[in-house]
N, C-alpha and C positions, 0 to 999 in steps of 0.2 A: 723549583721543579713542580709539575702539576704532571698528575697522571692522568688520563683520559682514561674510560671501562668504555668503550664502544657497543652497544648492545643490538646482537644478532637474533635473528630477523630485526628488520627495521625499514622503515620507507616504503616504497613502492608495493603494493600488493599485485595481484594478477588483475584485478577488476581493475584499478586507475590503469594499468598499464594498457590494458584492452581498450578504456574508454579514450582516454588519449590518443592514441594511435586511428582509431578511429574519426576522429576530428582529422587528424593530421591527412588520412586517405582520405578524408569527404574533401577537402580544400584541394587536395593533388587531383583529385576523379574532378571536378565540378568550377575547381577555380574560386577565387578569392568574389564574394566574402561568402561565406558558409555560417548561418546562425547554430546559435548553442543556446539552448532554450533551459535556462540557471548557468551556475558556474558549473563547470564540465566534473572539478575535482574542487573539493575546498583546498586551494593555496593557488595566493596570488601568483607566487612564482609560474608556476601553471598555466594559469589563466592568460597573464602577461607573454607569457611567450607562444602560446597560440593565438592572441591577439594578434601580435605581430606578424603569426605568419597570415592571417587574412582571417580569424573566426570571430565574431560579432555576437557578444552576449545579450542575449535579452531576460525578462522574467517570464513575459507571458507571451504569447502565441500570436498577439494581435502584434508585438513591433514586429512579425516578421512578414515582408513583402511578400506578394501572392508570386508564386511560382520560385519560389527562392528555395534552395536545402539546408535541411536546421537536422540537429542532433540534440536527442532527450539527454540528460546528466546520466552519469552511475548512479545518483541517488533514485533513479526511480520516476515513475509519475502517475499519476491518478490514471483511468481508464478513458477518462475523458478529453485527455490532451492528445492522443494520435485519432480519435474520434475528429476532434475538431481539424486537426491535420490532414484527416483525410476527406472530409467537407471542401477543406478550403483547397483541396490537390494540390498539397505540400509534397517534396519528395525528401522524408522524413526519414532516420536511421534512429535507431533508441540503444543508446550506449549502456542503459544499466546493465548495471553486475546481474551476472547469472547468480548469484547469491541471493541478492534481495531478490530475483525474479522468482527464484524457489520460495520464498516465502511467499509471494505475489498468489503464486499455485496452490499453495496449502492454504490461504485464507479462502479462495475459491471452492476448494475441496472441501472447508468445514463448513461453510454456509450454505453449500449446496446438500450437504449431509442435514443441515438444521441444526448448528454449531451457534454456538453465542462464542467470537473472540473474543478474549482479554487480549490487547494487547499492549505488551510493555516496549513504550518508547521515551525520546523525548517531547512535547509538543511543541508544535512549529516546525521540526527539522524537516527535511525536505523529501529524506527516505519515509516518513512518518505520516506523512503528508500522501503520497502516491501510496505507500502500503492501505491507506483507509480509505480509499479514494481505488482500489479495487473492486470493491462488495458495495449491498447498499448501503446506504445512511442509517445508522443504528446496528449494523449488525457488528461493530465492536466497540467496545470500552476498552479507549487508552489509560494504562495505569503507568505510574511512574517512578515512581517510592513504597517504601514498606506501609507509610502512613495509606497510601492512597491503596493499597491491596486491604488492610485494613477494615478499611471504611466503602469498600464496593460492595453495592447491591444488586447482583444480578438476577435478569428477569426471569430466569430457570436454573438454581446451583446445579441441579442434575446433569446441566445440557450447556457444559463449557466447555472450552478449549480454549490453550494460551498459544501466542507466536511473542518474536522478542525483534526488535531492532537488532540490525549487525553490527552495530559499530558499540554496544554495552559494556560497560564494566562487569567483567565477569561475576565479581567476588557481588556488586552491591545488584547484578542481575539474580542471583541463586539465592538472594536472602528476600528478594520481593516472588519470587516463585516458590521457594520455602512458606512464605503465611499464605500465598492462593492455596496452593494444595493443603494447606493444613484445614484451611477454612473452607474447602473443596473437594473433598478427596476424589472425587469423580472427573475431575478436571481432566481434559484428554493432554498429554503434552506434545511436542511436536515429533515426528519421526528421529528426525537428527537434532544437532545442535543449531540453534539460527544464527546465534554472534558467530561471525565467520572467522575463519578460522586465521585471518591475516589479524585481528581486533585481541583475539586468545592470546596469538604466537608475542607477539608485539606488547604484551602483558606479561606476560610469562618471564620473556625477555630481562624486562625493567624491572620484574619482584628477583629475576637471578643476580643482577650485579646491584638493588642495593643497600644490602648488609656493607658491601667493599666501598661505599660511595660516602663523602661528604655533602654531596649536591649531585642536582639532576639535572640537565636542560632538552625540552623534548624541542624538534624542530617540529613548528608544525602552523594551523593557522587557531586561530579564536574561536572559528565555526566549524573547527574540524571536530567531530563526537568523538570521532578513537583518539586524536593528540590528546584531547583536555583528558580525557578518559588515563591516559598515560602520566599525567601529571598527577593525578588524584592516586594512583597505584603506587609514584613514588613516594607521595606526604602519607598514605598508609603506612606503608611500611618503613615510616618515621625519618623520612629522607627530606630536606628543604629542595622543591623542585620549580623551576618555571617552565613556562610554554615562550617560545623566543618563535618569531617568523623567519627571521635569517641573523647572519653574524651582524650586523651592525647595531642588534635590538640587545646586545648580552650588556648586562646590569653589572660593571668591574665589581662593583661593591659588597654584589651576594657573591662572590668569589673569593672575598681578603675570607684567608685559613682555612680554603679549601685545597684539601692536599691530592685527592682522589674524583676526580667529575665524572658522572656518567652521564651519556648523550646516548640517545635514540632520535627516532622519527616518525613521525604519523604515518599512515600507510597513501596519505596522498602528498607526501613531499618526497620531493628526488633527491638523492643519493650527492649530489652538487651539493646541494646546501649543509650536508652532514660536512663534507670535504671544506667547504669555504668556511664552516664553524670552525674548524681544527686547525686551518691555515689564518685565520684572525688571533683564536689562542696564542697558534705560535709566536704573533708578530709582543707576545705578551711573559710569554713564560716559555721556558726551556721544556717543551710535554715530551714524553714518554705512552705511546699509542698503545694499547693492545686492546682485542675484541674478544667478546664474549658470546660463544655461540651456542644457543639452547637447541636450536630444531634447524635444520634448510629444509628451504621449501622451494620446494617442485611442480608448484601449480602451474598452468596458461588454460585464457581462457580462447576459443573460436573465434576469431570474427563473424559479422552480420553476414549473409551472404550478399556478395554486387561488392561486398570490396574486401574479400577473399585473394581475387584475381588483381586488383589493383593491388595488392600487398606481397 
């Protein structure tokens, strides 16, 4: 007998779900192939199945043919990529999250006040990447760890401001903005919270069931910030957790004498792959489902407008 704890919210957030659908309408408006300029959502599953319906990934802006329609990621992009898109008269849709784009706003509003950002992210990520690639060159310092708040020397403490990535670990976000402000106390912080609030919920989730858990499996990908993010929430709170991409990736082995499993989702994996996890268990163990539910959420976001009408 294995029990399942199913952890509520989980999957999908309103941003993938926007961004996605969006691919899906540029390819129905426009016709097969439609570029996607990065991967639209981190997970393959994803990717994979809007390949197939006709979207063509690229990295950068030069594989895409002149006159051809490309869609920016959720995650974001420097200020320079719809510049160049509109040079080359691309007819271009930008899928990021209204989430990150509100951070987009507020780096603008601080620099333009004469702000020095801190900004906490990961580097390399992709959101990470377009949020500093809003301002000029210089006008913020990524930090990333306690050590690295620490050890910053900024070119005016009086005349800071922090913004945070959306996809952060809550707990290890408020312990690196805990030593800025200690060591800053004038530091502006942002109006709201900037980890969004699918990144929270989806944390929140996985610290509620697991005290009741023997193990954890988040579905999620590698490059996804919030999954790994959600693995790290479960080995806190003293739980043995992996990150699996679909059911065929589950390890039987971290499983012998687990009596209790909880499952989650990244917030860019669909709700299928939770189900095909629980339907491979079953072909394994006699499970007993129940879910666990902290918050529902009630988000949606807008679409672009030109495909409003198409939707």
């Amino acid at each position: 007998m294995l029990e399942l704890l199913i952890a509520a919210p989980r999957g999908f957030c309103a941003g993938v779900d926007r961004a996605i659908r969006i691919v899906e309408l540029a390819i129905e408006k426009h016709g097969a192939p439609v570029y996607v300029r990065h991967e639209i959502v981190h997970n393959k599953f994803v990717v994979d199945s809007l390949r197939a319906q006709g979207a063509v990934f690229v990295e950068e802006l030069d594989e895409v043919p002149d006159g051809a329609p490309v869609v920016f990621s959720a995650h974001g992009v420097p200020k320079s990529v719809p510049v160049e898109a509109q040079g080359r008269g691309l007819d271009y849709l930008d899928a990021t999250c209204p989430l990150v784009s509100k951070v987009h706003r507020q780096a603008e509003r601080l620099v333009a006040a004469g702000r020095h950002i801190v900004f906490i992210g990961h580097e390399g990520h992709p959101e990470v990447i377009g949020t500093l690639g809003q301002v000029p060159a210089g006008s913020m310092s990524l930090i990333e760890t306690v050590a690295d708040a620490e050890g910053f020397t900024p070119p005016d403490p009086a005349n800071l401001a922090f913004l945070t990535q959306t996809t952060l670990s809550v707990d290890d976000t408020a312990a690196v903005v805990a030593t800025l402000q200690r060591r800053f106390p004038l530091m502006q912080a942002p109006r709201g919270e900037d980890i969004c609030y699918a990144t929270s919920n989806r944390q929140a989730a996985v610290k509620a069931i697991a005290a009741a858990c023997d193990a954890v499996l988040v579905i999620g990908a590698p490059n996804s910030s919030n999954s790994v993010r959600l693995v790290e929430v479960a080995e806190r709170e003293g739980v043995p957790a992996r990150l699996i991409q679909r059911a065929d990736e589950i390890d039987w082995d971290f499983l012998i004498g687990v009596g209790t499993l909880g499952i989650t989702a990244g917030a860019s994996a669909p709700e299928l792959l939770v189900r095909e996890l629980v339907d491979r268990l079953a072909t394994r163990y006699e499970i007993v489902e129940r879910e666990e539910e902290t918050t529902r959420e009630t988000i949606a976001f807008k679409l672009p407008r030109g495909l409003e009408a198409a939707a």
